[in-house]
Every structure is written in C-alpha cells, then in structure tokens.
N, C-alpha and C positions, 0 to 999 in steps of 0.2 A: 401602670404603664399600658398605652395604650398598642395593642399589636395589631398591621393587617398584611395579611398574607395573599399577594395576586400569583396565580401562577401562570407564565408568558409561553405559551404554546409555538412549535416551530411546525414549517410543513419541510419534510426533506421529500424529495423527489428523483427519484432513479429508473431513465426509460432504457430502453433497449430497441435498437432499429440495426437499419442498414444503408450506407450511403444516404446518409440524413442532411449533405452536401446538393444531394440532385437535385434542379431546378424544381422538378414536379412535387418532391416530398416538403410536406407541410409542419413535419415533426416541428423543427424548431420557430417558425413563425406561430403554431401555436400554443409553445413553449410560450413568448413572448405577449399575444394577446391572453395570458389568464391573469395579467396585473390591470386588464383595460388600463391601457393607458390611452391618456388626452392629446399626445400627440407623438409621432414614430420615436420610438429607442433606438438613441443611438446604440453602436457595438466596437468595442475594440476589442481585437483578436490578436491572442499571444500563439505564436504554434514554435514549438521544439525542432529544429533545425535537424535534428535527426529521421524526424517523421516528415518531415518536407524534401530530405533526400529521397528518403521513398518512396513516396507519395509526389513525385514533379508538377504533379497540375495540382495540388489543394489548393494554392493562394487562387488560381484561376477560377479553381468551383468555388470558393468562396466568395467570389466576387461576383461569380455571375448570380451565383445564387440569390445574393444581395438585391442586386439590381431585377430577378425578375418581382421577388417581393420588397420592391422600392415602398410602398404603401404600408408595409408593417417592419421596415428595418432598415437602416442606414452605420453604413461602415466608418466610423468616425475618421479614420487614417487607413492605410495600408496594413494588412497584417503585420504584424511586429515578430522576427523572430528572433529566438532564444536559443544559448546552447542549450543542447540536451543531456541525459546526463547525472549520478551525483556529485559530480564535479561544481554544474551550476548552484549548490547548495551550497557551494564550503567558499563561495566569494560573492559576498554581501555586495558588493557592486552590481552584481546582478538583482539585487532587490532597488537598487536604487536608480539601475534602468528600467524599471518595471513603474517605478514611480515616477519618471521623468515623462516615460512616453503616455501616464494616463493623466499627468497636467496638460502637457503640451496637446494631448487630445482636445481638453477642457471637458472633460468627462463630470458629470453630477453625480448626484445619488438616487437619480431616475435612469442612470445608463448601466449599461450591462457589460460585462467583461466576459470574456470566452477565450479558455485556452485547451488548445488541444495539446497533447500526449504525454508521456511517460510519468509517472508518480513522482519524480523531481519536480519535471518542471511545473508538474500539478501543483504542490506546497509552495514553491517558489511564489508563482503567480496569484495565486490565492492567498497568501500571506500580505502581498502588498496589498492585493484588493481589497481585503476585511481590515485595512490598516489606513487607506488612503479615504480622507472624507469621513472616516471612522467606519467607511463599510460600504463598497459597491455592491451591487448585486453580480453575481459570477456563477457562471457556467461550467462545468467541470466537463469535459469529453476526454477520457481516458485513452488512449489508444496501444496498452497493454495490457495481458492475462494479468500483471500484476496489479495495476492500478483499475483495471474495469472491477476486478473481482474482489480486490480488498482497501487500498492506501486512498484509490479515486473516489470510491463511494461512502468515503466517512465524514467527520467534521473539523478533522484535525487538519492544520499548516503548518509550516516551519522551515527554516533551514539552518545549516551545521556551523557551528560557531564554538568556543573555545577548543578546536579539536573535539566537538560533540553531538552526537547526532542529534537532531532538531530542539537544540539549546535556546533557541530565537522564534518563537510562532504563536500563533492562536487559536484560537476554540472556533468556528463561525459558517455555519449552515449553509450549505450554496443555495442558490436557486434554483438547481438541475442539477442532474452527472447522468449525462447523456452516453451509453453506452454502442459504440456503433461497431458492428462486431467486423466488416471490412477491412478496419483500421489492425484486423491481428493478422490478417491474410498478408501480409508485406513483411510481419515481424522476421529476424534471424530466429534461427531455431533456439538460441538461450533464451532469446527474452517470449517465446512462446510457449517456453517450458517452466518460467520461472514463477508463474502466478497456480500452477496448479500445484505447488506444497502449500499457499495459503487456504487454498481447498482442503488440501488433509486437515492442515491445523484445526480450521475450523469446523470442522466434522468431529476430527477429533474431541473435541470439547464440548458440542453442540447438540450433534446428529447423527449417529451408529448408522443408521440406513443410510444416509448419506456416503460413510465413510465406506459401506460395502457396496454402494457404487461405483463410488472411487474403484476398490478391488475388481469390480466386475470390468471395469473400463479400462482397468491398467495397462496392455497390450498395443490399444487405440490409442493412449494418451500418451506411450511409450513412441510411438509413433506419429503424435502430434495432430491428428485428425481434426482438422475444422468441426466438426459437428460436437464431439466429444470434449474440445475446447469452449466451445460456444454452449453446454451443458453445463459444465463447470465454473464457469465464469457467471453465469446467470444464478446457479445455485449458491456461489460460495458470495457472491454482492446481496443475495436474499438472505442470506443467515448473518451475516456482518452487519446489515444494516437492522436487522429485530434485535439481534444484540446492542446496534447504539440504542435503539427507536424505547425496547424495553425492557433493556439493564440497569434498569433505575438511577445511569450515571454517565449519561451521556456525554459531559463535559469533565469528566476525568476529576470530580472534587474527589472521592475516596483514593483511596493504594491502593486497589484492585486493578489487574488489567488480564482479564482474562485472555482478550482477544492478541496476546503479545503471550502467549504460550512461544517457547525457544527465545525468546527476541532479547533475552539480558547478556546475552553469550552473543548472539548473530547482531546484535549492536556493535559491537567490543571489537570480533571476527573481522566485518567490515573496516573497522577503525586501523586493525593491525594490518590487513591485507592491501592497506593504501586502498582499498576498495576495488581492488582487483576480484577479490571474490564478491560476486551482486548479492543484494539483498533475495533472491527468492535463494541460490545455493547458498550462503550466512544460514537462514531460518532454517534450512533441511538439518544444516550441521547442529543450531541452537537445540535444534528436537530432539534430537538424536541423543546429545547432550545430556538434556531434562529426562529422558525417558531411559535409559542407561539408569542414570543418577535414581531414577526410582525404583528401579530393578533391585539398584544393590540395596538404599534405602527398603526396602519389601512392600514398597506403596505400591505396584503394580507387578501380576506376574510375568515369567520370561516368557513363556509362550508369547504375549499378546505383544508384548516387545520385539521379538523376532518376527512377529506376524507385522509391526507398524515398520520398520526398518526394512525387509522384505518391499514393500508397497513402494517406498519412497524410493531404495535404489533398481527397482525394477521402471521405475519410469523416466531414470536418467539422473538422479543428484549422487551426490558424496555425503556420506557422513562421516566425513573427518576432514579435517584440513591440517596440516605441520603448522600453521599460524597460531594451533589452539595452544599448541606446549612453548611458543616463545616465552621467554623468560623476560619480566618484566626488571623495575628498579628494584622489588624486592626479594630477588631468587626465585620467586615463583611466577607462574604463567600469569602473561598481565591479562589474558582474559577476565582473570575473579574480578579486577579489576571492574567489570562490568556490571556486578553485583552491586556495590557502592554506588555506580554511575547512574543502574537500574532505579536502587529506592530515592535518588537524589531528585532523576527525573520525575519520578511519581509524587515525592512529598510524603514526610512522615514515616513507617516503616518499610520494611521491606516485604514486600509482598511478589511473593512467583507461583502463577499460575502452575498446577502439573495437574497428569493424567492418571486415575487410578483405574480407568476402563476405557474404552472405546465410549464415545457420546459422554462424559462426565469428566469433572474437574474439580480441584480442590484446590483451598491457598494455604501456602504456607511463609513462614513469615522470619523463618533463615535456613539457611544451606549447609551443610558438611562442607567443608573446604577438600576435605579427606577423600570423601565418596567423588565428589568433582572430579577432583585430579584421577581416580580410579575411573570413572568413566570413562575419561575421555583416553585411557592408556588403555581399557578395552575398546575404545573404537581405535585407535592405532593402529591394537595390535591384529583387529578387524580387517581394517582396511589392507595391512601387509597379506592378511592370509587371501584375500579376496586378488588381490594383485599376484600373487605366487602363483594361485589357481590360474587366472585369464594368460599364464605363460606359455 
C-alpha cells in the first residue's frame, strides 16, 4: 500500500486595537490587503442588534469608513442586523437568514464576511459562513470579555439544536478575530464581568502566574476597571489560542477538552435555567462544581479550593445556583444529565478535565455520581451560610 501523508498548515490571526472603525485606522484595510487581491473585496457585515443599541452610530462608522478606503473595500449591502443573544442560537431560522442575505449579496469565495459582537452571534454567523460556498472567508470582531477573551478567538461554530448546546456547527479558522477593546467600554456590567472566570479557567489549567495575577487584580476586576479588563482579555485570548495553536488537537478529533474545564455542568446549568443564567455565571458555578468534586474525591487540597472559590466570588459570581438540584425524569438532578450530553458531544469516552494544582490538569474518564450530588449540597449549603452572614 502505497501511503502519503501532507500536512495543511492554517494561519489563525488575533489583533487587538481600538476604534478599528475610524476613518484614519488602517487596522482592517490592512487585514484585507495580505491576500493581495486582484481586485477590491467585497464585505458583508452582520453586527448583533444589541451592540448596535449601544453603539448608535456603528452602521455609520462602518460605512463611512468604507467609503474613505473605497480602493481596498466595498460594502456589498447594508450592514445586516441580527438578534443578539443565545436565544439567536436555539432558532435555526436565523442560520437561514444569514444564508439568504450572503446569496442575495452574491458573495464568492474571494469575499469576506464580518460580524461584529457577542459569542452567539459570533457561532451563528460563522457557521453559515464556513457552510455557505463551503467556506467564506470571515472576520470575527468580538465585542465581549467573553468572546474577545475566549468563544471569539477559537475555531469552533455552532448553534443549539435538539435542546443542545452547539448540536449543529463546524470546525473552520477565521481569517482574523479582531479584538477592539472600545466595544467592552458600552458593555452592562454582567456581560463585562462575564469573560474574566474564562480567565481563571484558563490560568487555572495553563498558567499559576497568570492565575496570581488574576489574585493580585481581584479588587480592580471586582470593580470592572477598563485597564484591568483590557489585561485580562488579552492574556486569557493568548493562552486559549497556544492551547488550539499547540495542543496537538485543534479540531477536537480526540475526547480531551481541556479548555471546557466546568463546562459539562455549566452546559446542562444554562439548558435548565431556560438560559436565564449566562454562560460566563453557568462556568463559575461548573467550577465550583469540578473543584468541590475534587476536594471530596482527594484530587486537589481544600486549602487551594477555598483559595480558587474565594477569587471567583470576590469578583462578583455565584457558585451555586437551586437549578443544580432540580430533579430530572430520573429522581435525580438532571444536571448529571450533562455528563452523557458532555462525552456524546465530544465522541467516544468520557473525558472531564479537573484541577489537581493551580497551573495543571489532569483527565479523567468517569465521575462519582455520589461525590457530585455531595458537591454541589456543599456549595448550597455554602451559599446559605454566605447569605445568612450578608444579613
């Protein structure tokens, strides 16, 4: 048999600016000329109708900005908006207005798609786009702590389908994930708060020094300070992206997922909560969760547990929610539920990242049903004593 082995090399690409919309800034026209193209790229732009509330003039900067670099870029249509949201995830309609408006563009596979803001509509948009023509080229600009710092600068798409979080998506390298830190400066204080526990996560797994920055910063970050934001979001998009870049698995063929440390619970969480509770407060509680669970399991000391738990509700999350202990169709809390849904998504076994140190991680490959439900009945019984006390 004859064997040859090529291996196809990606370049991913993650800048960081400011107001990359202004007339004057070149950021993205020079985005555009490193394909040399033979004649102007078209763009059609999707932006999240939440970040257009707050943001009133974007579609205007975007247009003017257009037209001063008329000679390296043309707006195919009007900006397109989207709800925002993971609401827009869980009604496939919205993938099929995403495909409607890049026919009726008449869009190629020389054009470029750009959408701006929140980790939803980030998946949404980009799932059609690596779908439609079998793959546009597309622009990610984040315009949350959540998505600048983790969901926006990866390679995964998707959205929610059987009742399941990103049941329907694909694997597929943007062209950019332009980071423009302006766009956190408008956010509500939850969704400005909601991207710095994918900072811990991935400290915690990654980077100790990292993580006692986080500590040193706790106070600032408890208080939401731009600068402190703009540190954190920069750090936690550099460690996320070395982890796709060189985790040796960047398209998720193994059952490892390191970087979904909490997320088998804070999937489930979200699902039970009608998504009342957001993904970055889901993840604090998933942690919490995992890190409990390895307490009582003797995989990690309490010290360092009450030192990771400390950090995360001193900067403002919950680690509990009453949604953990609803009781499913089988008497017990349909969170576990999430376990099954976990190895289902991944393929093959079950595999859940935990922490035995600060900076380090380990997999294992099934959970105590027993020690679970004990967890989460010490973060209950947590959260009552912490609520008695603030009386």
């Amino acid at each position: 048999m004859l064997e040859r082995t090529i291996r196809i090399g990606h370049t991913h690409r993650v800048l960081f600016g400011r107001e990359v919309f202004a007339p004057e800034n070149r950021l993205i026209v020079d985005l555009l000329l490193l394909d040399e193209p033979t004649k102007v790229p078209r763009v059609l732009v999707f932006i999240d109708d939440q970040v257009a509330s707050a943001e009133p003039n974007l579609v205007e900067r975007i247009c003017t900005h257009a037209k001063v670099h008329a000679e390296n870029m043309e707006l195919a249509v009007e900006p397109v908006m989207l709800p925002g949201g993971e609401a827009c995830k869980n009604d496939f309609q919205q993938v099929h207005r995403c495909w409607q408006a890049i026919n009726e563009a008449a869009l190629d596979r020389h054009s470029y798609i750009f959408v701006i803001g929140g980790g939803a509509v980030l998946d949404l948009v980009c799932f059609a786009a690596s779908t439609a023509h079998r793959g546009i080229r597309h622009v990610r600009f984040p315009t949350t702590t959540l998505s600048q710092g983790d969901g926006g600068v990866g390679v995964k798409n998707g959205v929610n389908y059987f009742g399941k979080k990103n049941w329907i998506g694909s694997f597929s390298v943007p062209y950019a994930v332009v980071n423009d830190f302006t766009f956190l400066e408008s956010l509500p204080e939850r969704e400005r708060r909601n991207g710095i526990i994918e900072a811990i996560k991935v400290a915690l797994i990654r980077d100790a020094d990292f993580y006692g920055e986080l500590e040193g910063m706790a106070d600032r970050l408890a208080r939401l300070e731009q600068s402190a934001l703009e540190r954190v979001v920069t750090r936690s998009a550099e460690l996320h992206v070395e982890h796709i870049a060189t985790g040796g698995d960047p398209f998720e063929l193994g059952s490892a997922r390191p970087l979904d440390f909490g997320h088998w619970a804070a999937h489930k969480l979200e699902q039970l909560s009608e998504f009342a509770v957001s993904h970055g407060e889901a993840v604090a509680i998933g942690m919490a969760v995992d890190l409990v669970y390895s307490a009582l399991h003797g995989l990690i000391d309490r010290p360092t547990v009450e030192r990771i738990l400390d950090l995360i509700e001193r900067i403002g999350f919950e680690t509990f929610s009453p949604h953990l202990l609803e009781n499913g169709p089988t008497g017990e809390p349909a969170v576990l539920e999430g376990l099954e849904e976990f190895r289902e998504h991944l393929g093959g076994e079950l595999t859940v990242t935990l922490v035995p140190a600060i900076g380090r991680k380990i997999e294992v490959h099934e959970m105590d049903r027993d020690l679970i439900l004990g967890a989460m009945q010490e973060l209950r019984e947590r959260s009552l004593a912490a609520a008695e006390a603030a009386r």
